[in-house]
N, C-alpha and C positions, 0 to 999 in steps of 0.2 A: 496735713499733720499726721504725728503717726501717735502709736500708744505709749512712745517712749517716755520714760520714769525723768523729773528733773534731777541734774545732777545735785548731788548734797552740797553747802558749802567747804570751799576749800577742791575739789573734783571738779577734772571735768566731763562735761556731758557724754553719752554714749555717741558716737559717732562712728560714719564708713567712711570708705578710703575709696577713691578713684585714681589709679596709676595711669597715665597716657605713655604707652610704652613703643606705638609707631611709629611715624614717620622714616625718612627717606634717609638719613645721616650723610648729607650732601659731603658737608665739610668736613668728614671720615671719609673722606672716600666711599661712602655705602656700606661702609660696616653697621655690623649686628650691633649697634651701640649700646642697646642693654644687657647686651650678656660677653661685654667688655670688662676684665676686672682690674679691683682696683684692689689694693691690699688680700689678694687672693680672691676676694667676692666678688659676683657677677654686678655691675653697677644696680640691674633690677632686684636683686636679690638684700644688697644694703639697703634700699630702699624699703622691701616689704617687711625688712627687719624694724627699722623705725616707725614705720606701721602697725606694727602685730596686735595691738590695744583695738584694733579696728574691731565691730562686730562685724562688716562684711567688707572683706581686700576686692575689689572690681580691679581687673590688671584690663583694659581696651590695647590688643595686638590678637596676632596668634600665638595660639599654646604653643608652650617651652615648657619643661623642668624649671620649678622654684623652688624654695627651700622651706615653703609654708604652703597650705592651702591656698590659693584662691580662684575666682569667678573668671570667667573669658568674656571678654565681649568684643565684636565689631563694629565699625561704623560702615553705614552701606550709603554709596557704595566706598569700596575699599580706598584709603587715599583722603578722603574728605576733608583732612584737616584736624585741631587741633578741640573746634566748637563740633564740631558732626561727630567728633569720638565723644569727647566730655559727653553728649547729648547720650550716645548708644549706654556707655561707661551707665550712666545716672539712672535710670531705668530700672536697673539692680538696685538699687539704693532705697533703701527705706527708712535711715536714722534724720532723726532733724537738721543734723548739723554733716558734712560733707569733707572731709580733705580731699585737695585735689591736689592730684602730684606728678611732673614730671620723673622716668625712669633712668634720670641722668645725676641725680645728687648725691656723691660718694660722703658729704659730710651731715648730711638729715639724720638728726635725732627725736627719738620718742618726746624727748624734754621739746625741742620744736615745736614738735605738735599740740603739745599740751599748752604753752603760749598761746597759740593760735587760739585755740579750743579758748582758752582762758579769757581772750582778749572779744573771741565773737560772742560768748557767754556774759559777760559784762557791757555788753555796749548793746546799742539797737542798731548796728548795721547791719548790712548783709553778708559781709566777710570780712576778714583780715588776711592779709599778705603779708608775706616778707617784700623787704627791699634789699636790693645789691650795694654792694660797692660804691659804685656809681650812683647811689640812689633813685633806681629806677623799680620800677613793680615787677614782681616775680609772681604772676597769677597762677603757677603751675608750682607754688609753694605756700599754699592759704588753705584756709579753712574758711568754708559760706552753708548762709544758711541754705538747706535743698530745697526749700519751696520760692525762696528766692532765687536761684540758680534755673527752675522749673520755667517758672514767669516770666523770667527775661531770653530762653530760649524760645518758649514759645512765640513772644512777640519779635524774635528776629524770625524764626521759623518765617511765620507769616507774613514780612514786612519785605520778607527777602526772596520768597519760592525754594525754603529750604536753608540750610547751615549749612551745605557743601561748601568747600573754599572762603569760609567766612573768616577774618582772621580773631585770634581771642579777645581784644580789644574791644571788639564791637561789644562782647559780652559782658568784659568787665568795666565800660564807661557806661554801663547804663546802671552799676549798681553801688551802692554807698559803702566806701569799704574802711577797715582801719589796718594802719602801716606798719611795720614793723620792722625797722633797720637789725639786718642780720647776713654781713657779707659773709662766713663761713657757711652756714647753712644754705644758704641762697646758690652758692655755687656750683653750676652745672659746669656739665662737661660736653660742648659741642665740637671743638677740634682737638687734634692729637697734644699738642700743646698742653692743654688745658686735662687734658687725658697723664700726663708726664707730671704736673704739678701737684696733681690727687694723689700720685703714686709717690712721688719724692716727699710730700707732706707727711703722709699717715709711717712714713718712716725716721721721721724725728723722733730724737731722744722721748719729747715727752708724750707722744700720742702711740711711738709704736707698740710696747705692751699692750694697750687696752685694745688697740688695733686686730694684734693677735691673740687674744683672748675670745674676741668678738668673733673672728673668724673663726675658731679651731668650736666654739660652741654651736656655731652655725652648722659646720661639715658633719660635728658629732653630733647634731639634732638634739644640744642641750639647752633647755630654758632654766639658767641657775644662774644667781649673783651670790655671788661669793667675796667674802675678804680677800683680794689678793696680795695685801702686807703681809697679814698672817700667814698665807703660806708658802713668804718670802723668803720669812721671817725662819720660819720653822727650814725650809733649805739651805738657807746661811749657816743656821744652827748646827744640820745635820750633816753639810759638809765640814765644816769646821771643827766639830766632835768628834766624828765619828771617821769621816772618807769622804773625798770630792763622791765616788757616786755612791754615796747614800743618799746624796741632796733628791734627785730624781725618783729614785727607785723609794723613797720613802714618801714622797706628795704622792706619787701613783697609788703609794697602801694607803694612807689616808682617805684617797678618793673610793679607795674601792670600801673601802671601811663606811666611810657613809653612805655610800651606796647600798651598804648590806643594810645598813639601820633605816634612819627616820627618811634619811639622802635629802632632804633640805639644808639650806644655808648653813643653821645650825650645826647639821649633823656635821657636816664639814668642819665648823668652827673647832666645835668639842674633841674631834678625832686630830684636829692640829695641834692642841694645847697638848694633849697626853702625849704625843708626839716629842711636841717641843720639851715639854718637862724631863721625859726617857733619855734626850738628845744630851739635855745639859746633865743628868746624871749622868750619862758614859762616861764625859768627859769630867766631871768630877773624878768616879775613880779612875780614870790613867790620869790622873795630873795636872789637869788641865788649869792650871795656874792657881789650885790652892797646895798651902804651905801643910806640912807634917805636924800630924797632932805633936803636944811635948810631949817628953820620957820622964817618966818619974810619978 
């Protein structure tokens, strides 16, 4: 047990994050499969994005550039598998509760994990998974408890002269878990195929915006949510009033306008409206579809 606070109701618990980001990517032909991207980010990197809620990211490979902090770990010896990383991975880990996560999931969201989190927090098992498509268990997309996780490696340890070459299986049938049907989250990417599908996906009408929103906050190393109607809303405006490029060159003022002030959400909000309000003035006085006072 550790000294960690219970979560309030409604929240969930404090928890760490274990990425297993090895292995051999057979069926890539041997590519760097986590630092393969997909909508511009490295597959690992979307990953530790939906992470970031973690108190401690454990990545199990070798060090790379990521776009956040985290821990390195290895399994010895190098290669071991899937249970001998999770095992090195865990080690680091001090919060009650644990995600474990493959470094291949272009569509994991923070909201994912709080499901998880949600569903092991309410129940007395040992963990929760998602399930695929096909309804099969995704144990490299759950959240378990770590002293449960603890227990049942130790007794394979022992049972076995080690977790080298163990496969996951062995670890997640010996612990009581709860399911969770989620084929978008769930979906990893072991061949190119399946590499093509992530990519041609996050570029549909309705996902691509927030797609690139996500990335361009990434590269800029910004942690902001913002309205992005409003400052849609306000470009529509500004082209439409004013000049096609005012639409751009006026979101950029705004940005930087909050950024001089409070530069939270808000400060954004408030610098779009004065914006937008200046916008639909312009166009008031040249014309813009009101009639002439009368004469007389």
């Amino acid at each position: 047990m550790t000294d960690t606070a219970p979560a309030a109701p409604g929240t969930t618990a404090p928890y760490d994050a274990l990425v297993l980001a090895g292995g051999a990517a057979r069926r890539l032909g041997g590519a760097d499969k986590p630092g393969l991207r997909v909508g511009g980010r490295a597959l690992l990197d979307r990953v530790l994005a939906a992470c970031s809620g973690a108190a401690t990211t454990v990545v199990v490979a070798d060090p790379r550039p990521t776009v956040r902090p985290v821990r390195w770990a290895h399994e010895e010896p190098p290669g071991g598998g899937p249970v001998a990383a999770l095992e090195a991975g865990l080690r680091l880990a001090t919060a009650d509760h644990t995600v474990v996560l493959s470094a291949d999931l272009p569509f994991l969201e923070a909201a994912t994990l709080e499901r998880l989190l949600t569903a092991l927090r309410d129940t007395d098992t040992d963990g929760a998974l998602l399930t695929d498509a096909d309804g099969r268990d995704q144990p490299l997309v759950a959240a378990y408890r770590t002293a449960a996780l603890r227990r049942e490696l130790a007794a394979l340890a022992t049972g076995h002269d080690g977790l080298t070459g163990l496969p996951l299986r062995r670890l997640t049938g010996a612990l009581d878990l709860t399911r969770i049907p989620d084929p978008l989250a769930s979906f990893d990417c072991d061949t190119w195929d399946d590499i093509a599908d992530a990519r041609a996906r996050i570029r549909e009408h309705g996902h691509v915006l927030d797609e690139w929103i996500s990335a361009v906050k990434d590269e800029l190393g910004i942690d902001l949510d913002v309205d992005t109607g409003v400052l849609l809303d306000l470009a529509r405006d500004a082209a439409h009033g004013v000049a096609r490029p005012a639409a751009p060159l006026t979101t950029f003022l705004v940005g930087y306008a909050a950024a001089q002030g409070k530069g939270g959400p808000e400060a954004v909000a408030d610098a779009a409206r004065k914006a937008a309000a200046l916008a639909l003035r312009w166009e008031e006085e040249n014309g813009g579809g009101t009639s002439a006072p009368d004469a007389g």
